[in-house]
PDB file of N, CA, C, O and CB in Angstrom:
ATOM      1  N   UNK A   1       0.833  -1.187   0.000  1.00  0.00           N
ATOM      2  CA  UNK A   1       0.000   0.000   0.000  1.00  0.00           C
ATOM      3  C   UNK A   1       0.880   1.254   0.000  1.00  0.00           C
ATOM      4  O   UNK A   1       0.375   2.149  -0.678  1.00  0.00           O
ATOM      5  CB  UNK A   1      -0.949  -0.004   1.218  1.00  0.00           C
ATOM      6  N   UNK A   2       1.548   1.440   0.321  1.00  0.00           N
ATOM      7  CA  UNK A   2       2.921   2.606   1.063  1.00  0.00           C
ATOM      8  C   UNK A   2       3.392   2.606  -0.521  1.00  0.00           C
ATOM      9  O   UNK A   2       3.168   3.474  -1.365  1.00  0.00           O
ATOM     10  CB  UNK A   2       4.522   1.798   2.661  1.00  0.00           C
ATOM     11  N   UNK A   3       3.855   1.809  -0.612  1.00  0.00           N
ATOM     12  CA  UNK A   3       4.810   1.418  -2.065  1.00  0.00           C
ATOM     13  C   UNK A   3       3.986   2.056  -3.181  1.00  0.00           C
ATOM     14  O   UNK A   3       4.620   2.848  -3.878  1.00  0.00           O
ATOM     15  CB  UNK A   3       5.003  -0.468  -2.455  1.00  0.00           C
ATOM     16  N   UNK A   4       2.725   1.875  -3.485  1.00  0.00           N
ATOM     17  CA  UNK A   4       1.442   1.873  -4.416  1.00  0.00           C
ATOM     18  C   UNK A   4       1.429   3.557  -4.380  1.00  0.00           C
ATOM     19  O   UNK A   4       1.659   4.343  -5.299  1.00  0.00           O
ATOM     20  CB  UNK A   4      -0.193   0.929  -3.705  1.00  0.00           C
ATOM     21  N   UNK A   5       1.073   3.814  -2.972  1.00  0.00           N
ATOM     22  CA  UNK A   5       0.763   5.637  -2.899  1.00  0.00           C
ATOM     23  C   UNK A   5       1.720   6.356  -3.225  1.00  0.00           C
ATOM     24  O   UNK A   5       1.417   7.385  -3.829  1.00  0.00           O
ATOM     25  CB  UNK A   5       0.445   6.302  -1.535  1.00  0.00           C
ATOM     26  N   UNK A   6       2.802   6.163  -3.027  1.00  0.00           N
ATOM     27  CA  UNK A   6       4.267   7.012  -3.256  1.00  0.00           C
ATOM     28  C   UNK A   6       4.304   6.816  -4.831  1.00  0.00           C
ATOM     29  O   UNK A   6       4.498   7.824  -5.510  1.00  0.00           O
ATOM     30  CB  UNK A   6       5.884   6.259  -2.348  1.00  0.00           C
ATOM     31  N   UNK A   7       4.138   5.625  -5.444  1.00  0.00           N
ATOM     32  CA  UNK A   7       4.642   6.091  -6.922  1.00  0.00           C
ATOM     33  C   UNK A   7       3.211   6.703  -7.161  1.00  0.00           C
ATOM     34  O   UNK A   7       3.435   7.581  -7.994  1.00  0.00           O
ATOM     35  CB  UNK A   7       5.240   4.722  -8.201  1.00  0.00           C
ATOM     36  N   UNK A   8       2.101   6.717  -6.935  1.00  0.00           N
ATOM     37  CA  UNK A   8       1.566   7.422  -7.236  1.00  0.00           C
ATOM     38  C   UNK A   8       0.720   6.268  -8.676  1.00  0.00           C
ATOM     39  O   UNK A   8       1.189   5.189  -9.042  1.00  0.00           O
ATOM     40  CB  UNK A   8       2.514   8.747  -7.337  1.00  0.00           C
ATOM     41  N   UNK A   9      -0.613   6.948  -9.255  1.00  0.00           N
ATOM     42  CA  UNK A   9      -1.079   5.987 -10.000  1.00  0.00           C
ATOM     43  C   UNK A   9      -2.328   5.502  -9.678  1.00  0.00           C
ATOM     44  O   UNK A   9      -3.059   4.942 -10.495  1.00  0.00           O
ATOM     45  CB  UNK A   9      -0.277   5.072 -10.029  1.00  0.00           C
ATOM     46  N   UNK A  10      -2.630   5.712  -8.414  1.00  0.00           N
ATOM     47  CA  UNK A  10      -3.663   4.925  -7.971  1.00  0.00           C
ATOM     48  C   UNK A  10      -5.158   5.469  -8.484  1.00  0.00           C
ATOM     49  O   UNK A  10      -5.001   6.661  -8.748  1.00  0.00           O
ATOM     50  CB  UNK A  10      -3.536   4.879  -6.428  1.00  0.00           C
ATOM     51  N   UNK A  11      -6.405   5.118  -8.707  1.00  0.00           N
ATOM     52  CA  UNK A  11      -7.329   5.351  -8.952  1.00  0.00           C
ATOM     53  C   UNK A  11      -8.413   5.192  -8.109  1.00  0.00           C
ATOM     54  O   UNK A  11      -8.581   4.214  -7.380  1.00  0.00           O
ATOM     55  CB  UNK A  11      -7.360   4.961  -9.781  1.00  0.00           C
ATOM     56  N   UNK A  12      -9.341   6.393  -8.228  1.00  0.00           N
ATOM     57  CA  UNK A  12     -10.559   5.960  -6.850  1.00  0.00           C
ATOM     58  C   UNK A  12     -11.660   6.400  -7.945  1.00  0.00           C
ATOM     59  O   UNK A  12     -11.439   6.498  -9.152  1.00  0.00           O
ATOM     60  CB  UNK A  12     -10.578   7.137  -4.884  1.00  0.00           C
ATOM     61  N   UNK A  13     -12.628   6.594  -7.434  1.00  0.00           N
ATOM     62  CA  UNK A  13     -14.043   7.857  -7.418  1.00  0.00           C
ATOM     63  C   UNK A  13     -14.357   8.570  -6.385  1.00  0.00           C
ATOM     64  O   UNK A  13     -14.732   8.110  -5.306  1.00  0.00           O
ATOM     65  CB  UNK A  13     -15.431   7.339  -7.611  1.00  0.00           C
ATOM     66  N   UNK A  14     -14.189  10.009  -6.726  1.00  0.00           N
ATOM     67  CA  UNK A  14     -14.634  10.931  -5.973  1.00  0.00           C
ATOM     68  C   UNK A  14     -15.793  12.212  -6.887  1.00  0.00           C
ATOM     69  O   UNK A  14     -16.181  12.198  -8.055  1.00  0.00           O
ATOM     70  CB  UNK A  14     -13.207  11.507  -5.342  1.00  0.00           C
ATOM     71  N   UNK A  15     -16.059  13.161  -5.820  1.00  0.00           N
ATOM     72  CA  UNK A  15     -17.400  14.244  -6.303  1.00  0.00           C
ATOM     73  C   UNK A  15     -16.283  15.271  -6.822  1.00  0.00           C
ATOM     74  O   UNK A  15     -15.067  15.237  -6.634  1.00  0.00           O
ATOM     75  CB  UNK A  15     -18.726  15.024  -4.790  1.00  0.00           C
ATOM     76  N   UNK A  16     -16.897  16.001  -7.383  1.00  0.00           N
ATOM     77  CA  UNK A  16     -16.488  17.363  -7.791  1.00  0.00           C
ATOM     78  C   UNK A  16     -16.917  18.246  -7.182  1.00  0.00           C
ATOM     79  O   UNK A  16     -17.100  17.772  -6.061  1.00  0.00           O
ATOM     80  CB  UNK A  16     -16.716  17.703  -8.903  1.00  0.00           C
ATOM     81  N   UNK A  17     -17.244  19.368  -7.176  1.00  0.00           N
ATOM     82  CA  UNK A  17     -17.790  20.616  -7.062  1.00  0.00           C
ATOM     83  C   UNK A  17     -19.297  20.665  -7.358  1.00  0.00           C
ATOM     84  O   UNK A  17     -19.839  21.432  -6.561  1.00  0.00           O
ATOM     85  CB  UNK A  17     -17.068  21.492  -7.916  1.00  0.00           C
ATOM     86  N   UNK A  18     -19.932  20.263  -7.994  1.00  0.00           N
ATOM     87  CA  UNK A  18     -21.211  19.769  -8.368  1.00  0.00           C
ATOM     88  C   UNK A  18     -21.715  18.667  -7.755  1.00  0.00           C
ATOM     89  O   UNK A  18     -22.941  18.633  -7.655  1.00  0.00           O
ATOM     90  CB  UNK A  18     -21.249  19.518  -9.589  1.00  0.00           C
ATOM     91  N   UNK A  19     -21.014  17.645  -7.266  1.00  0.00           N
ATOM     92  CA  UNK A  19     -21.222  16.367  -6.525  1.00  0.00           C
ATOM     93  C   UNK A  19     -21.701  15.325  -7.429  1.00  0.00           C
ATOM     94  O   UNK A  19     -22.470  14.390  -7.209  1.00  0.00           O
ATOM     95  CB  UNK A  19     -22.205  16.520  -5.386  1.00  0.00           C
ATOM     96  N   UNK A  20     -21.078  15.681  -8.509  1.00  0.00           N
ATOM     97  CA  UNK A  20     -20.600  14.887  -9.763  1.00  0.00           C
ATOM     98  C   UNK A  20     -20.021  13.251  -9.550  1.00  0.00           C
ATOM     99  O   UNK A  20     -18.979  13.291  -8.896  1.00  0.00           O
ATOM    100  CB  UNK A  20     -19.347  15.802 -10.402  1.00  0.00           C
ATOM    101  N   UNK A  21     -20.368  11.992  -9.880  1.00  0.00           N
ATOM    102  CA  UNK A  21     -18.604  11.182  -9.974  1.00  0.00           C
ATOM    103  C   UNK A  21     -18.012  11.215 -10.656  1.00  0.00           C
ATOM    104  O   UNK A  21     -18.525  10.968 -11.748  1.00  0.00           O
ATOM    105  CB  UNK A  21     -18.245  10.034  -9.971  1.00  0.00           C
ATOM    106  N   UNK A  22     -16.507  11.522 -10.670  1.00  0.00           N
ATOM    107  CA  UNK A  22     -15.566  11.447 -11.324  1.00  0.00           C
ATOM    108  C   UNK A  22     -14.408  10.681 -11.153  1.00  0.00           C
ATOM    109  O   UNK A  22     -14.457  10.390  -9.958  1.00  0.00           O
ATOM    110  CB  UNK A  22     -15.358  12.354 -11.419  1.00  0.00           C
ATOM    111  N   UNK A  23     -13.474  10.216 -11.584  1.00  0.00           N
ATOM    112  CA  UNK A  23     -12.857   9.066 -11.330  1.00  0.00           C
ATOM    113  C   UNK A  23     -11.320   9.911 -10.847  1.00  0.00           C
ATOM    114  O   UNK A  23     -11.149  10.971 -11.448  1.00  0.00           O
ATOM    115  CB  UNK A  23     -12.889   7.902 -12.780  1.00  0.00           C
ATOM    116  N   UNK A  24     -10.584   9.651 -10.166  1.00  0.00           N
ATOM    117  CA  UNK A  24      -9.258  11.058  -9.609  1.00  0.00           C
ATOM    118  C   UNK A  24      -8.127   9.322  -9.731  1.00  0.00           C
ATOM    119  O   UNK A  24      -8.267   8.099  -9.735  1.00  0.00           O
ATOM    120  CB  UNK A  24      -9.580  12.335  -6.957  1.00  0.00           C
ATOM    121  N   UNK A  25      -7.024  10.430  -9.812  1.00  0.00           N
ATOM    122  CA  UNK A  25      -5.823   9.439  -9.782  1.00  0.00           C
ATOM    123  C   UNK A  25      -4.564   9.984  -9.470  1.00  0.00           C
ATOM    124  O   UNK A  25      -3.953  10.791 -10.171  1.00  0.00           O
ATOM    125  CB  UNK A  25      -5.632   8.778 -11.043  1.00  0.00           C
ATOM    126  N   UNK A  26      -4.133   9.433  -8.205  1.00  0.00           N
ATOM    127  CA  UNK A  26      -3.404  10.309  -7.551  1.00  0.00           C
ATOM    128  C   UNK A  26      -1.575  10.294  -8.030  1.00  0.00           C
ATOM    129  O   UNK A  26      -0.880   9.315  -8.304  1.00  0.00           O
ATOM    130  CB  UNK A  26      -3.739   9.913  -5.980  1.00  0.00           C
ATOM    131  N   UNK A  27      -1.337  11.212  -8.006  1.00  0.00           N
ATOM    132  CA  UNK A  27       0.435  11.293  -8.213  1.00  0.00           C
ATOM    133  C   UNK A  27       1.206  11.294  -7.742  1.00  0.00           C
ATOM    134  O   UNK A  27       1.173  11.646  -6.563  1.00  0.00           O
ATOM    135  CB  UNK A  27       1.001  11.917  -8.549  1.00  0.00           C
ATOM    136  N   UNK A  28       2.428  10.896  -8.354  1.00  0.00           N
ATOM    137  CA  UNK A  28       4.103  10.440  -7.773  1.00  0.00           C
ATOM    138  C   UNK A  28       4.247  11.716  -6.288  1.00  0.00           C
ATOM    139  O   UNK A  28       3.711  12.824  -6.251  1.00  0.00           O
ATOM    140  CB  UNK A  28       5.803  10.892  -9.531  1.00  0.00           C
ATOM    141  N   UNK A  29       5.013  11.170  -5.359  1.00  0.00           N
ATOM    142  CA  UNK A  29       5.046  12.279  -4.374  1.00  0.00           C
ATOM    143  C   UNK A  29       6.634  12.538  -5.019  1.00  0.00           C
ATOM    144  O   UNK A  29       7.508  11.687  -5.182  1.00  0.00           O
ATOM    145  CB  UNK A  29       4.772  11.845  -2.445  1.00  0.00           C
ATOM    146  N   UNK A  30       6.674  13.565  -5.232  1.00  0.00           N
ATOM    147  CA  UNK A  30       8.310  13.849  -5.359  1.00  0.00           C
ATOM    148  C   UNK A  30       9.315  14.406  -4.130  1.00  0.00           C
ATOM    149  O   UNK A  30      10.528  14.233  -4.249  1.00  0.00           O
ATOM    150  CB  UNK A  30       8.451  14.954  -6.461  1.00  0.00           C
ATOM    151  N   UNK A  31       8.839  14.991  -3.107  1.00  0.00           N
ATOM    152  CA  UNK A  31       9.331  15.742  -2.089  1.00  0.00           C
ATOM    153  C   UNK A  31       9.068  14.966  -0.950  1.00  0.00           C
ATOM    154  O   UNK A  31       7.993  14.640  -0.448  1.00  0.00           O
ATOM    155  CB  UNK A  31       8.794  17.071  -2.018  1.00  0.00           C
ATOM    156  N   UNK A  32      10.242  14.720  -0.621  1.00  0.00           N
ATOM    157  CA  UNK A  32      10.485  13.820   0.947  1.00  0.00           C
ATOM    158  C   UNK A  32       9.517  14.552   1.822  1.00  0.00           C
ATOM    159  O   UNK A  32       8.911  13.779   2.564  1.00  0.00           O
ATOM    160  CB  UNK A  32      12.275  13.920   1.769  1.00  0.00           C
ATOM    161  N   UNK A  33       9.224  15.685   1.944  1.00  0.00           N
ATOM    162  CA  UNK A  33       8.076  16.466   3.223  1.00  0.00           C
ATOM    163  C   UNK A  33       6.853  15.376   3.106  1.00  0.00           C
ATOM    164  O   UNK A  33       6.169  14.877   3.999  1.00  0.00           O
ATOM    165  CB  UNK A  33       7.327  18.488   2.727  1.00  0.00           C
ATOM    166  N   UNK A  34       6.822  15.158   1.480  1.00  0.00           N
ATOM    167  CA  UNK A  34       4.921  14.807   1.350  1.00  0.00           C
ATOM    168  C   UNK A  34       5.266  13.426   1.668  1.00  0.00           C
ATOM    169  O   UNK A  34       4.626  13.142   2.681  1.00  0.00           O
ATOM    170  CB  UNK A  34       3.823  15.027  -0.496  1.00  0.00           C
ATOM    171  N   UNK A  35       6.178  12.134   1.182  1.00  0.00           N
ATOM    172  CA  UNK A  35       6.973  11.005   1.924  1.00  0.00           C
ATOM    173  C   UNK A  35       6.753  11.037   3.472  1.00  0.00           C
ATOM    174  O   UNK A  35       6.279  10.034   4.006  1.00  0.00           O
ATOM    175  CB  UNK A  35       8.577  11.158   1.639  1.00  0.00           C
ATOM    176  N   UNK A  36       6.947  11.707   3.927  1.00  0.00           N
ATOM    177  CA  UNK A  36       6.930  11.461   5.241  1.00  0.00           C
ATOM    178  C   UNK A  36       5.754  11.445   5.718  1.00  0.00           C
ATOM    179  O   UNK A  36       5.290  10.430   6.237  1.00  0.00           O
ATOM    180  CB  UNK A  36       7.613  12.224   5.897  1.00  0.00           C
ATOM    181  N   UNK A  37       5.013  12.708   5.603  1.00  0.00           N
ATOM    182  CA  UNK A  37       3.547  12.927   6.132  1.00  0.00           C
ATOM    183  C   UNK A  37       2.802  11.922   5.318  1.00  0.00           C
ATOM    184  O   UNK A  37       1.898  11.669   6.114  1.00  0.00           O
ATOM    185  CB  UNK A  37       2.910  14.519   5.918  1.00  0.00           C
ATOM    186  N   UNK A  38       2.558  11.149   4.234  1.00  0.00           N
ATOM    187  CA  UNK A  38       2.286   9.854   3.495  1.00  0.00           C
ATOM    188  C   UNK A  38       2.554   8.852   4.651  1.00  0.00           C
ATOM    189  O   UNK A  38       1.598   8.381   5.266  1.00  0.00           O
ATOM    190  CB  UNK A  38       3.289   9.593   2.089  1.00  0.00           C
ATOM    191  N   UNK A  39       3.648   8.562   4.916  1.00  0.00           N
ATOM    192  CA  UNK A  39       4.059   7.646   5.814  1.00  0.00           C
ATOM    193  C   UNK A  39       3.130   7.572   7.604  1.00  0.00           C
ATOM    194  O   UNK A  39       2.446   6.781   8.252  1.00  0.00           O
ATOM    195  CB  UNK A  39       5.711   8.081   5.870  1.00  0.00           C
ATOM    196  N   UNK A  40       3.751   9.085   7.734  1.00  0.00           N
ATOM    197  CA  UNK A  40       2.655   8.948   9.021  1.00  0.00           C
ATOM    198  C   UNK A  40       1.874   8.699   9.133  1.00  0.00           C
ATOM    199  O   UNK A  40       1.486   7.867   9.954  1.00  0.00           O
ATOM    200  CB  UNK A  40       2.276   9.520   9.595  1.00  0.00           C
ATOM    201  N   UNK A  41       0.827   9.685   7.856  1.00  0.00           N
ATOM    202  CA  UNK A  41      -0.766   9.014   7.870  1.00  0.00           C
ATOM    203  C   UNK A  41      -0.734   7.568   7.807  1.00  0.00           C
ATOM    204  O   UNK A  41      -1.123   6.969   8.809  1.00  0.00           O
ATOM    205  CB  UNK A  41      -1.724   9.474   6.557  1.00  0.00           C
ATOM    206  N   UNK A  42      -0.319   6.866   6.753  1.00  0.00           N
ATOM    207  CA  UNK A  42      -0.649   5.514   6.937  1.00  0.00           C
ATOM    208  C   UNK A  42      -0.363   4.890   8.361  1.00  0.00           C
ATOM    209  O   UNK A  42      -1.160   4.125   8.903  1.00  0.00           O
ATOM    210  CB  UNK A  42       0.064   4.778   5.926  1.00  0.00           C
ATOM    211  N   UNK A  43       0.859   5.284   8.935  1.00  0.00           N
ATOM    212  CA  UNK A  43       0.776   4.735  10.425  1.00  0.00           C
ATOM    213  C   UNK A  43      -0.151   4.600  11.185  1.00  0.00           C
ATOM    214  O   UNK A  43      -0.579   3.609  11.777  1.00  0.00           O
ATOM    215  CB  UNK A  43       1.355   5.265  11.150  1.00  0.00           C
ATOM    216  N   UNK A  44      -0.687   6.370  11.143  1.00  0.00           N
ATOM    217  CA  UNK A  44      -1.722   6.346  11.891  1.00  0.00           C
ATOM    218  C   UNK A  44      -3.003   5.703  11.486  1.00  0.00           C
ATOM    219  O   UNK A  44      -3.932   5.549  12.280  1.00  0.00           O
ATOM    220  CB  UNK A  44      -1.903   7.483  12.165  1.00  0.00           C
ATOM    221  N   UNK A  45      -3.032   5.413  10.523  1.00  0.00           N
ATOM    222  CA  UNK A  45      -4.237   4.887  10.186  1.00  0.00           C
ATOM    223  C   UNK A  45      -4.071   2.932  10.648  1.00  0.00           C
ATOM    224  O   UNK A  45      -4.849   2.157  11.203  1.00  0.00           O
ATOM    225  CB  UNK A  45      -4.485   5.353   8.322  1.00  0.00           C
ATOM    226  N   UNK A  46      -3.082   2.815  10.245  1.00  0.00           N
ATOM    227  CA  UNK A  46      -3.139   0.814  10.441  1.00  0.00           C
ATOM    228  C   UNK A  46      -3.157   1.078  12.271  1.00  0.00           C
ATOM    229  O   UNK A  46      -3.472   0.053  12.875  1.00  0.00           O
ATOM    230  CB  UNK A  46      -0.997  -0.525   9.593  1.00  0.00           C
ATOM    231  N   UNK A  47      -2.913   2.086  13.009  1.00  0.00           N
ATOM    232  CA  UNK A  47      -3.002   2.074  14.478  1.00  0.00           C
ATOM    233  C   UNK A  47      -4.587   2.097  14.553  1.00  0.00           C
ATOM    234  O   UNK A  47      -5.250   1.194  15.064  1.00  0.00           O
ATOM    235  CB  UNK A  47      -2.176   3.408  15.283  1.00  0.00           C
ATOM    236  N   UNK A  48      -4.939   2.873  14.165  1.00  0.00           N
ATOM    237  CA  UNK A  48      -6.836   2.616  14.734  1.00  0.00           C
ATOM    238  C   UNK A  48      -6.993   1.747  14.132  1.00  0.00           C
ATOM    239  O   UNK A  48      -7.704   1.013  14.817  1.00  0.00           O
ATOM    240  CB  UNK A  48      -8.207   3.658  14.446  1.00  0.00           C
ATOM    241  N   UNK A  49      -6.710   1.101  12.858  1.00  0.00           N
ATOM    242  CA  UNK A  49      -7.274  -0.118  12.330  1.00  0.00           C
ATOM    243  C   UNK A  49      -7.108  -1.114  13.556  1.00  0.00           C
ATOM    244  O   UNK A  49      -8.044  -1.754  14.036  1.00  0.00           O
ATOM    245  CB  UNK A  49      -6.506  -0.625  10.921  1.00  0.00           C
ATOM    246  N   UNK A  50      -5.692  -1.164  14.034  1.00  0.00           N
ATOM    247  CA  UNK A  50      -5.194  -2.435  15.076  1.00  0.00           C
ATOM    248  C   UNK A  50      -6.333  -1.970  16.135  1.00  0.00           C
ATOM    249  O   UNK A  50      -7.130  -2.907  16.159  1.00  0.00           O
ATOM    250  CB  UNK A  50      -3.228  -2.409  15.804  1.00  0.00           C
ATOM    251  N   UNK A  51      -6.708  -1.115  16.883  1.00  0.00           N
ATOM    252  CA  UNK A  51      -7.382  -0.546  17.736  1.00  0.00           C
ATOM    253  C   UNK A  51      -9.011  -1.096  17.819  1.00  0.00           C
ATOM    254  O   UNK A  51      -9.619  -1.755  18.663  1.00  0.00           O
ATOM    255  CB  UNK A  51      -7.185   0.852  17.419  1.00  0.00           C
ATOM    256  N   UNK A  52      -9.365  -0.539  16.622  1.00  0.00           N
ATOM    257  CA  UNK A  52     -10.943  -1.308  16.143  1.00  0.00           C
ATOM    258  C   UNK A  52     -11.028  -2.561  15.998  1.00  0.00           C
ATOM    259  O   UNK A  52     -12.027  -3.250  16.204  1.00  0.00           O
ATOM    260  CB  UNK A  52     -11.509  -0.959  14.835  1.00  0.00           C
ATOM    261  N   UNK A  53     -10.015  -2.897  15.648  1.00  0.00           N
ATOM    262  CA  UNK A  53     -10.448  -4.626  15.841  1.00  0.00           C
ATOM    263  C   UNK A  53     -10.274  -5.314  17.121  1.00  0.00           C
ATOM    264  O   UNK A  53     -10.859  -6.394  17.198  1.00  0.00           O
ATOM    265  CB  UNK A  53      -9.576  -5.578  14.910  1.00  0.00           C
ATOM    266  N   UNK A  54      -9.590  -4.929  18.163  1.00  0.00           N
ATOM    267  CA  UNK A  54      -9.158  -5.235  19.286  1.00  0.00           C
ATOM    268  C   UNK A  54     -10.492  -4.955  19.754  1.00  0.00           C
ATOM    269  O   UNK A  54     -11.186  -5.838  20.258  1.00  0.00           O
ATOM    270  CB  UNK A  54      -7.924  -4.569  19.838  1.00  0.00           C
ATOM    271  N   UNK A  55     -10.943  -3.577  19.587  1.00  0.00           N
ATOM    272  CA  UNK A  55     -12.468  -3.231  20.839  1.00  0.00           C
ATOM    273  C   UNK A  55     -13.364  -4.542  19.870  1.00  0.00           C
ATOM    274  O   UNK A  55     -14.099  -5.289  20.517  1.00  0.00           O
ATOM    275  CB  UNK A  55     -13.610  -0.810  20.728  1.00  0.00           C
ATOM    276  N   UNK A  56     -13.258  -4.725  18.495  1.00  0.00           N
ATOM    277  CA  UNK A  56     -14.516  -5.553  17.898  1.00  0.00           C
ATOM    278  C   UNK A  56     -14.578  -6.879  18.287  1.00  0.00           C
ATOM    279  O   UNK A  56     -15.496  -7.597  17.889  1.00  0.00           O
ATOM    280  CB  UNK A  56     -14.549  -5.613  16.408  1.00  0.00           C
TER     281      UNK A  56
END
């Protein structure tokens, strides 16, 4: 997942401005700042994941 977001590439659906769907696809991070904060978030995120399943 880490690997996937950093090169960038990935595809979702999201709204627009209108609340439209449109399909978004996210890009290469080039700057170690956005690497890192990438990194954290995902940390923080697999931590409440570990968290929610523990209370479930």
């Amino acid at each position: 997942m880490q690997e996937n977001a950093i090169r960038g590439g990935l595809t979702a659906w999201g709204r627009d401005a209108q609340n439209r769907a449109r399909r978004v696809t996210s890009r290469e991070v080039t700057g170690i700042g956005g690497d890192v904060r990438r990194n954290r978030a995902l940390w923080t995120l697999t931590e409440r994941m570990a968290e929610l399943k523990r209370a479930g």
